[in-house]
N, CA, C and O atoms as a Tinker XYZ file with bonds, in Angstrom:
   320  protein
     1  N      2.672000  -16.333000   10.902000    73     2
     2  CA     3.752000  -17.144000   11.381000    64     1     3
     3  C      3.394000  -17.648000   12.772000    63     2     4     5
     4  O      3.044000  -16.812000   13.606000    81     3
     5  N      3.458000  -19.192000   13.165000    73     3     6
     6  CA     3.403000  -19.536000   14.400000    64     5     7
     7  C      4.609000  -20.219000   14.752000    63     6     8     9
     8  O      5.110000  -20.771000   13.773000    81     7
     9  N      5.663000  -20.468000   16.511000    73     7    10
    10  CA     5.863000  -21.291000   16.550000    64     9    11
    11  C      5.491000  -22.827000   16.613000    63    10    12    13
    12  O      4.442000  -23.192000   17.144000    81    11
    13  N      6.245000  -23.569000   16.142000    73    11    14
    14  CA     6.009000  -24.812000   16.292000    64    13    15
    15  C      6.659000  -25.795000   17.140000    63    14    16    17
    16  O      7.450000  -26.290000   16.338000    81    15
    17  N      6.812000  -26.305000   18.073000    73    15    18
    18  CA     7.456000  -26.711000   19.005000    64    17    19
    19  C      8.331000  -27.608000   18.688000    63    18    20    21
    20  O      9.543000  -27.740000   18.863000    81    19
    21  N      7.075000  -28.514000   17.933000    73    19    22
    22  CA     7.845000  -29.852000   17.554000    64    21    23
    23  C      9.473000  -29.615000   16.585000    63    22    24    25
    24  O     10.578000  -30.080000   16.862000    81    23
    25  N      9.053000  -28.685000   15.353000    73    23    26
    26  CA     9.920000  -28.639000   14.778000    64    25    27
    27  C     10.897000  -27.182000   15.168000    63    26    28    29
    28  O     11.686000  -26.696000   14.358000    81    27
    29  N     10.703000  -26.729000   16.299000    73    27    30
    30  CA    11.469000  -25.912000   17.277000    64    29    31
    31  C     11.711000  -24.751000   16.178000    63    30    32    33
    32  O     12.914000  -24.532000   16.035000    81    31
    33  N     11.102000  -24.166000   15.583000    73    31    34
    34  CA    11.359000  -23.728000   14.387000    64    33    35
    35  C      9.664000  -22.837000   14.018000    63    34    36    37
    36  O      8.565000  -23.385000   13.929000    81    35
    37  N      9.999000  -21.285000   13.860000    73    35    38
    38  CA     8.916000  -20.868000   12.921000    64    37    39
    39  C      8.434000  -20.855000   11.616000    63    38    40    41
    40  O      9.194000  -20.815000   10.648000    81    39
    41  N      7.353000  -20.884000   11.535000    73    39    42
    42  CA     6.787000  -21.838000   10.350000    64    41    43
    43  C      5.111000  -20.591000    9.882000    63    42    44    45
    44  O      4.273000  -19.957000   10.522000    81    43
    45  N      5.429000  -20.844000    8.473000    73    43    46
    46  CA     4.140000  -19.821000    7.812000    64    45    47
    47  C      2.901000  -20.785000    8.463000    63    46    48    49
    48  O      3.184000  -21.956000    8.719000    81    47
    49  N      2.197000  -20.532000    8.600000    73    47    50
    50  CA     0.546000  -21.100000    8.837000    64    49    51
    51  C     -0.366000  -20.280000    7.845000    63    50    52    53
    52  O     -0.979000  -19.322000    8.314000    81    51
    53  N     -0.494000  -20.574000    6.566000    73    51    54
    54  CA    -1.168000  -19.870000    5.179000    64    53    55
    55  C     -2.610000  -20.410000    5.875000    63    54    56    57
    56  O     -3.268000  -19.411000    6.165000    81    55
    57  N     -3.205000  -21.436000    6.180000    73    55    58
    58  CA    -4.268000  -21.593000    6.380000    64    57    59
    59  C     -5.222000  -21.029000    7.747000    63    58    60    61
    60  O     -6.439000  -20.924000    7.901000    81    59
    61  N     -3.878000  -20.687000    8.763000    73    59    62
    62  CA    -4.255000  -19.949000    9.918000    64    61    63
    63  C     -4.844000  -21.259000   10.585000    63    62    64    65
    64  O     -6.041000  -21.084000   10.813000    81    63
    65  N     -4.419000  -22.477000   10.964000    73    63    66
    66  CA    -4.788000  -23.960000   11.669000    64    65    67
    67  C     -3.989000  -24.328000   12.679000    63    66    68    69
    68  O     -4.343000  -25.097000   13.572000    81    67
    69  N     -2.930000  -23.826000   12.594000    73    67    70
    70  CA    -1.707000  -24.206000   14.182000    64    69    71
    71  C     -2.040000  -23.705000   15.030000    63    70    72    73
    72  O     -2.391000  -22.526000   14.974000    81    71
    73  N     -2.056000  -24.365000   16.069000    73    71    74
    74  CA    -2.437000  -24.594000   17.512000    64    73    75
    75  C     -1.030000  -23.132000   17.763000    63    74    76    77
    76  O     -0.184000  -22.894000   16.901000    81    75
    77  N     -1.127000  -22.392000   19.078000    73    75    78
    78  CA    -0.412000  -21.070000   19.570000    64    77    79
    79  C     -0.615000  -19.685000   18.921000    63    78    80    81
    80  O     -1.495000  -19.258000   18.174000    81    79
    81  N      0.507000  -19.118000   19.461000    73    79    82
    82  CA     0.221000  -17.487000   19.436000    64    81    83
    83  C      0.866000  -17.066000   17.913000    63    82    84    85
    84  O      1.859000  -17.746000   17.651000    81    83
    85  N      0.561000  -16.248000   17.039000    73    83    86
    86  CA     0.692000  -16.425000   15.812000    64    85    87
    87  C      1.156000  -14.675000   15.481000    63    86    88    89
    88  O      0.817000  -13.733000   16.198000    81    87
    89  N      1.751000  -14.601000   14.593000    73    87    90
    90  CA     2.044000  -13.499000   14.340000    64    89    91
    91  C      2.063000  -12.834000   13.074000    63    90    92    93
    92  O      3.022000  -13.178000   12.383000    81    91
    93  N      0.984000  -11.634000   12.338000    73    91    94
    94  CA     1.044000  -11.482000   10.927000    64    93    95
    95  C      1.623000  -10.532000   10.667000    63    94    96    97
    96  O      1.878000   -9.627000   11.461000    81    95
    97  N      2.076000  -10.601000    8.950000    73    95    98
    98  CA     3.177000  -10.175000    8.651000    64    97    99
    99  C      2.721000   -9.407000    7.479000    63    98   100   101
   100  O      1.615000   -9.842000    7.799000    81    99
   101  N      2.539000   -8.839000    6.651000    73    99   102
   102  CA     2.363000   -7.972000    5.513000    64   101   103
   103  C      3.510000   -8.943000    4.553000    63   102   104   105
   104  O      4.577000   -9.151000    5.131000    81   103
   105  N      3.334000   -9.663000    2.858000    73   103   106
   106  CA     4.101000  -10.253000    2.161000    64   105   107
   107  C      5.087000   -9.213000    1.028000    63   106   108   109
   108  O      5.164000   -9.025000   -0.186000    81   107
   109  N      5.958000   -8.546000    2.705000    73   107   110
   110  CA     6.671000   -7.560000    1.798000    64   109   111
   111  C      8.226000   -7.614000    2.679000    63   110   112   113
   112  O      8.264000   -7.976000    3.855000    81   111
   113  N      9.224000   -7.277000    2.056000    73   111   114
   114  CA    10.338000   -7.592000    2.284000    64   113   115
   115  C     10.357000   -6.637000    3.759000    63   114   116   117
   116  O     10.597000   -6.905000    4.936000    81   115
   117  N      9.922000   -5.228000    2.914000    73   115   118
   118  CA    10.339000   -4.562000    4.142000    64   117   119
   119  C      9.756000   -4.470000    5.371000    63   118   120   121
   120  O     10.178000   -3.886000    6.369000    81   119
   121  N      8.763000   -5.087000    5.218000    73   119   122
   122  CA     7.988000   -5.154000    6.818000    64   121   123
   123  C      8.858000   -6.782000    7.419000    63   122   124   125
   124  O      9.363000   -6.863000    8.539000    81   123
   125  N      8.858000   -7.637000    6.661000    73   123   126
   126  CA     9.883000   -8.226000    7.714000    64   125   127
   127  C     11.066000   -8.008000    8.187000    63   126   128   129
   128  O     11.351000   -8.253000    9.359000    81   127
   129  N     12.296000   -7.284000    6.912000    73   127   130
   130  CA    13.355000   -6.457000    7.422000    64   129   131
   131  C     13.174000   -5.727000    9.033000    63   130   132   133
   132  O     13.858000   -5.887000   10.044000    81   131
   133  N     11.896000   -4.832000    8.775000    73   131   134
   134  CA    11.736000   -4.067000   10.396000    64   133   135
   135  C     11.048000   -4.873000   10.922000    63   134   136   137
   136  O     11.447000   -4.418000   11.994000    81   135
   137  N     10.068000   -6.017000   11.362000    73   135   138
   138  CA    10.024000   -6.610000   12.252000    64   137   139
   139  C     11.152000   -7.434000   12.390000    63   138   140   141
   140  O     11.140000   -7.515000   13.618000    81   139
   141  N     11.951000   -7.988000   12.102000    73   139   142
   142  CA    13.302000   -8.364000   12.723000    64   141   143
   143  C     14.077000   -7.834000   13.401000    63   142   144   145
   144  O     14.748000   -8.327000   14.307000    81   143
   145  N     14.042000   -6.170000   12.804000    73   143   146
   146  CA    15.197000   -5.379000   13.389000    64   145   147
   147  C     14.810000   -5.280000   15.208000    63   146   148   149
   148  O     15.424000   -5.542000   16.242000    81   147
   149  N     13.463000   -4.757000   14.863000    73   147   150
   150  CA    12.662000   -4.369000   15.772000    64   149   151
   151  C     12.421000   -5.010000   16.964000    63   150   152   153
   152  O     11.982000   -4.385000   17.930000    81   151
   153  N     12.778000   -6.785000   17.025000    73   151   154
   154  CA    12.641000   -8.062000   17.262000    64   153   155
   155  C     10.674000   -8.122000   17.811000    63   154   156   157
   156  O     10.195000   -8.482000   18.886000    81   155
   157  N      9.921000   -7.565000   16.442000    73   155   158
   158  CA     8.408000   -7.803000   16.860000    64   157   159
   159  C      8.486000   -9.418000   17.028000    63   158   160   161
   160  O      8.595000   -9.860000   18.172000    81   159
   161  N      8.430000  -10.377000   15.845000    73   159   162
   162  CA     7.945000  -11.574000   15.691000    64   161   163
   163  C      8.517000  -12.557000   16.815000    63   162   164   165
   164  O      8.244000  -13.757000   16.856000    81   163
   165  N      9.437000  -11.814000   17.820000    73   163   166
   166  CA     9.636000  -13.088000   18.837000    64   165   167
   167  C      9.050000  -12.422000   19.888000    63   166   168   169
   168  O      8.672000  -13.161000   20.797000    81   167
   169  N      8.795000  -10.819000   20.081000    73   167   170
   170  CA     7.887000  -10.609000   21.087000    64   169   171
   171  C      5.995000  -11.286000   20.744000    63   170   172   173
   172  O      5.252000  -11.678000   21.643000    81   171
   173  N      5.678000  -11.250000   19.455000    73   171   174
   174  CA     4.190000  -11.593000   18.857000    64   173   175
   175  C      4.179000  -12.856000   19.701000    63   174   176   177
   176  O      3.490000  -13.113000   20.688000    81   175
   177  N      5.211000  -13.669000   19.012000    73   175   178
   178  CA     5.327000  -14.921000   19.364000    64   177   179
   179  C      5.432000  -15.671000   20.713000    63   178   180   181
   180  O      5.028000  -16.797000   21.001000    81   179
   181  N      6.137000  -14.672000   21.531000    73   179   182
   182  CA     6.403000  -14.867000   22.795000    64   181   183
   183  C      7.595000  -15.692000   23.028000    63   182   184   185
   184  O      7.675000  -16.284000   24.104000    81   183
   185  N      8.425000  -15.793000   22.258000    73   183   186
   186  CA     9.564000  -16.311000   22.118000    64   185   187
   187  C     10.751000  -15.702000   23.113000    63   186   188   189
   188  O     11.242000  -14.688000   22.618000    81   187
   189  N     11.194000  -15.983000   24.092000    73   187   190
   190  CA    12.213000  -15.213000   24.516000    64   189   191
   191  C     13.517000  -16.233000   25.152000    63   190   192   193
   192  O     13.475000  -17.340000   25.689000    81   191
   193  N     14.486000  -15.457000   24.874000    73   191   194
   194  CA    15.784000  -16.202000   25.756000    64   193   195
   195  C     15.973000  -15.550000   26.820000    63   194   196   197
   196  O     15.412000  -14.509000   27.163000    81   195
   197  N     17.209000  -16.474000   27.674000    73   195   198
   198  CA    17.377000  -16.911000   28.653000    64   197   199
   199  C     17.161000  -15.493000   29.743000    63   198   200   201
   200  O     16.672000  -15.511000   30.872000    81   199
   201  N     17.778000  -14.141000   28.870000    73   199   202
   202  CA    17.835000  -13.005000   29.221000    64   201   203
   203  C     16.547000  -12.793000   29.214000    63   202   204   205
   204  O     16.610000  -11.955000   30.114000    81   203
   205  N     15.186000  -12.842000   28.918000    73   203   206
   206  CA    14.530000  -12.244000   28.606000    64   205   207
   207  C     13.680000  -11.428000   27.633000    63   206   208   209
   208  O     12.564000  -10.910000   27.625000    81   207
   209  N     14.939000  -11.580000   26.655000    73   207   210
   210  CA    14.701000  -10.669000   25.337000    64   209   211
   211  C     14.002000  -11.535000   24.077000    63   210   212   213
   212  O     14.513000  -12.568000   23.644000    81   211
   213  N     13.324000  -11.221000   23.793000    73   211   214
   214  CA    12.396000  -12.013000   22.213000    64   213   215
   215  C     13.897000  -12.397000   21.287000    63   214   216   217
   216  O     14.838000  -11.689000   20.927000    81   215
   217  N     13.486000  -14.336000   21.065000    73   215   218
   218  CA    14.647000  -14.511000   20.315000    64   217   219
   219  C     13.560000  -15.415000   19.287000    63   218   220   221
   220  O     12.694000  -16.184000   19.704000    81   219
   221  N     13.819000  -15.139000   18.014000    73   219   222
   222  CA    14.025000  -16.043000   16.858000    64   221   223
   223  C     15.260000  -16.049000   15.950000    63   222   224   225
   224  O     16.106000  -15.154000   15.939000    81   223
   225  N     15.273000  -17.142000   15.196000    73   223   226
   226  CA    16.234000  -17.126000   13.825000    64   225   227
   227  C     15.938000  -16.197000   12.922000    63   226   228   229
   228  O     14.892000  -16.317000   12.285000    81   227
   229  N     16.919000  -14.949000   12.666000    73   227   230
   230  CA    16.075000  -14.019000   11.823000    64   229   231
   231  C     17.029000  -15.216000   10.647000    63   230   232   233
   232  O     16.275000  -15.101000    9.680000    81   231
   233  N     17.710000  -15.833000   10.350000    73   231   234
   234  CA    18.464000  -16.656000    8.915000    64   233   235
   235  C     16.943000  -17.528000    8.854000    63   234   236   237
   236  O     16.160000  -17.321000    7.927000    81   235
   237  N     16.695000  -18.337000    9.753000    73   235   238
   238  CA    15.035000  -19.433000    9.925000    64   237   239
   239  C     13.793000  -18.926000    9.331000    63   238   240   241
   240  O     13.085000  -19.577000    8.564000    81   239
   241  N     13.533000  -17.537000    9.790000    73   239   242
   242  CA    12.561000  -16.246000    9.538000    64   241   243
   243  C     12.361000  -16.344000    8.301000    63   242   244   245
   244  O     11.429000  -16.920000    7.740000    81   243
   245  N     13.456000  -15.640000    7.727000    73   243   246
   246  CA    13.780000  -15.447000    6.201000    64   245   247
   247  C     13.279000  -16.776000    5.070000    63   246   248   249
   248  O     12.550000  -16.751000    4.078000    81   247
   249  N     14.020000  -17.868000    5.725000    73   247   250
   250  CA    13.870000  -18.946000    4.776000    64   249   251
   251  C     12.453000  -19.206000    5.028000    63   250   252   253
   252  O     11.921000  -19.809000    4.096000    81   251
   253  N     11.951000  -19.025000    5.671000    73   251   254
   254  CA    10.456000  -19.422000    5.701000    64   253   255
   255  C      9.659000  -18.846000    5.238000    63   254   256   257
   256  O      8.593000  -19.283000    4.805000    81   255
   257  N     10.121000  -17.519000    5.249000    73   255   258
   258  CA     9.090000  -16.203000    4.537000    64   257   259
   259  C      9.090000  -16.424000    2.951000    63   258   260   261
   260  O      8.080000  -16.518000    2.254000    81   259
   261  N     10.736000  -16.503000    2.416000    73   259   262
   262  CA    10.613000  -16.707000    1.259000    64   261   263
   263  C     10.037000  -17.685000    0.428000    63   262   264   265
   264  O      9.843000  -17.454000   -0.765000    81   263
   265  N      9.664000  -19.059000    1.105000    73   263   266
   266  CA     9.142000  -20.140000    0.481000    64   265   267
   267  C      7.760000  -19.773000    0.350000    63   266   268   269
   268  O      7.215000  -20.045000   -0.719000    81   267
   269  N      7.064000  -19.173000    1.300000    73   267   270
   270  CA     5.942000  -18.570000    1.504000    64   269   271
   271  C      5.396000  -18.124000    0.659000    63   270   272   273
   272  O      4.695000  -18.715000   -0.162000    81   271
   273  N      5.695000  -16.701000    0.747000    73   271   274
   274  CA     6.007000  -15.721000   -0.536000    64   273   275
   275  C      6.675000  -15.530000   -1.582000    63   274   276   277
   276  O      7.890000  -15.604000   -1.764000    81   275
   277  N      5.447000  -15.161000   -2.602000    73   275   278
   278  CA     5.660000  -15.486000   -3.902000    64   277   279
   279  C      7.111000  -13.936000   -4.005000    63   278   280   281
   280  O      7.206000  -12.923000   -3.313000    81   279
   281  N      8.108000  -14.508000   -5.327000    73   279   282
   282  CA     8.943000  -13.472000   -5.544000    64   281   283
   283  C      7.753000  -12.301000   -6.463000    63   282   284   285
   284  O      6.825000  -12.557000   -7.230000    81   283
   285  N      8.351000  -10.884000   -5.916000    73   283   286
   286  CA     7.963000   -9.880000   -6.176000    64   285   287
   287  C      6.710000   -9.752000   -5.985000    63   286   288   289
   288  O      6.069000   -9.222000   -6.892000    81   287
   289  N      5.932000  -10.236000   -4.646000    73   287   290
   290  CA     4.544000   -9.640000   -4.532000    64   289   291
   291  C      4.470000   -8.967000   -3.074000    63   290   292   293
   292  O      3.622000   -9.245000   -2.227000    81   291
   293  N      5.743000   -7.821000   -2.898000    73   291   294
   294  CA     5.695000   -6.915000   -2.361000    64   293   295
   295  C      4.453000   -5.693000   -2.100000    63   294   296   297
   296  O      4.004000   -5.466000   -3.223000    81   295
   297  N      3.896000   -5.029000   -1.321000    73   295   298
   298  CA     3.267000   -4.790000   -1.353000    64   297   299
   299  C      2.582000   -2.988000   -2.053000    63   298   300   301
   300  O      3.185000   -2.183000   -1.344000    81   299
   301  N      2.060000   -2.519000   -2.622000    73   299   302
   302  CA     1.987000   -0.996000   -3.514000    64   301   303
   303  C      2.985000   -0.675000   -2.480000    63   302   304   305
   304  O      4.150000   -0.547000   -2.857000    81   303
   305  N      2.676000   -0.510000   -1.107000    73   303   306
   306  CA     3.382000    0.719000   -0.668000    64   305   307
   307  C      5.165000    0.654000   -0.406000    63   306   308   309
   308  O      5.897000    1.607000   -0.141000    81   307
   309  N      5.514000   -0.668000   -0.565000    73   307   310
   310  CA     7.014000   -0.691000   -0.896000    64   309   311
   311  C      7.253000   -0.591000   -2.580000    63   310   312   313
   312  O      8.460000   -0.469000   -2.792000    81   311
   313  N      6.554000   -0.605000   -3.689000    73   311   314
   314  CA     6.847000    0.026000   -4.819000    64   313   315
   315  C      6.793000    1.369000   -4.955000    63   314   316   317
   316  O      7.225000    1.974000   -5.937000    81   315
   317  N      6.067000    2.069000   -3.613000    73   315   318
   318  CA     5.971000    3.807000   -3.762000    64   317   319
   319  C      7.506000    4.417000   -3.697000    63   318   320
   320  O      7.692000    5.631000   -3.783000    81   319
């Protein structure tokens, strides 16, 4: 995942070609569940608001992950 400025908005980079700081993700529900909780992908990213604190759209996140990723190719260790 990189931001993208233009479209102010994070965005998959499958080919790994966008220009900035990029952040990878394992194509499993639950590793993005806890990097959200966690707020990794806006610290990876370097994303922060006004406070200081790492901000993305975790609703933006989601929709992007899912187009991404194929349904049900979670990874063995979330089927354990």
């Amino acid at each position: 995942m990189v931001y993208d400025p233009v479209a102010c908005a994070v965005v998959v980079d499958v080919r790994k070609v966008l220009p900035g700081r990029g952040a990878h993700l394992h194509p499993s529900e639950r590793c993005l569940t806890e990097a959200l909780r966690r707020r990794a992908i806006g610290r990876a990213l370097r994303r922060t608001g006004s406070d200081g604190n790492p901000v993305v759209d975790p609703e933006q996140v989601w929709r992007v992950w899912r187009t991404a990723v194929p349904a049900g190719s979670d990874s063995a260790a979330d089927r354990a």
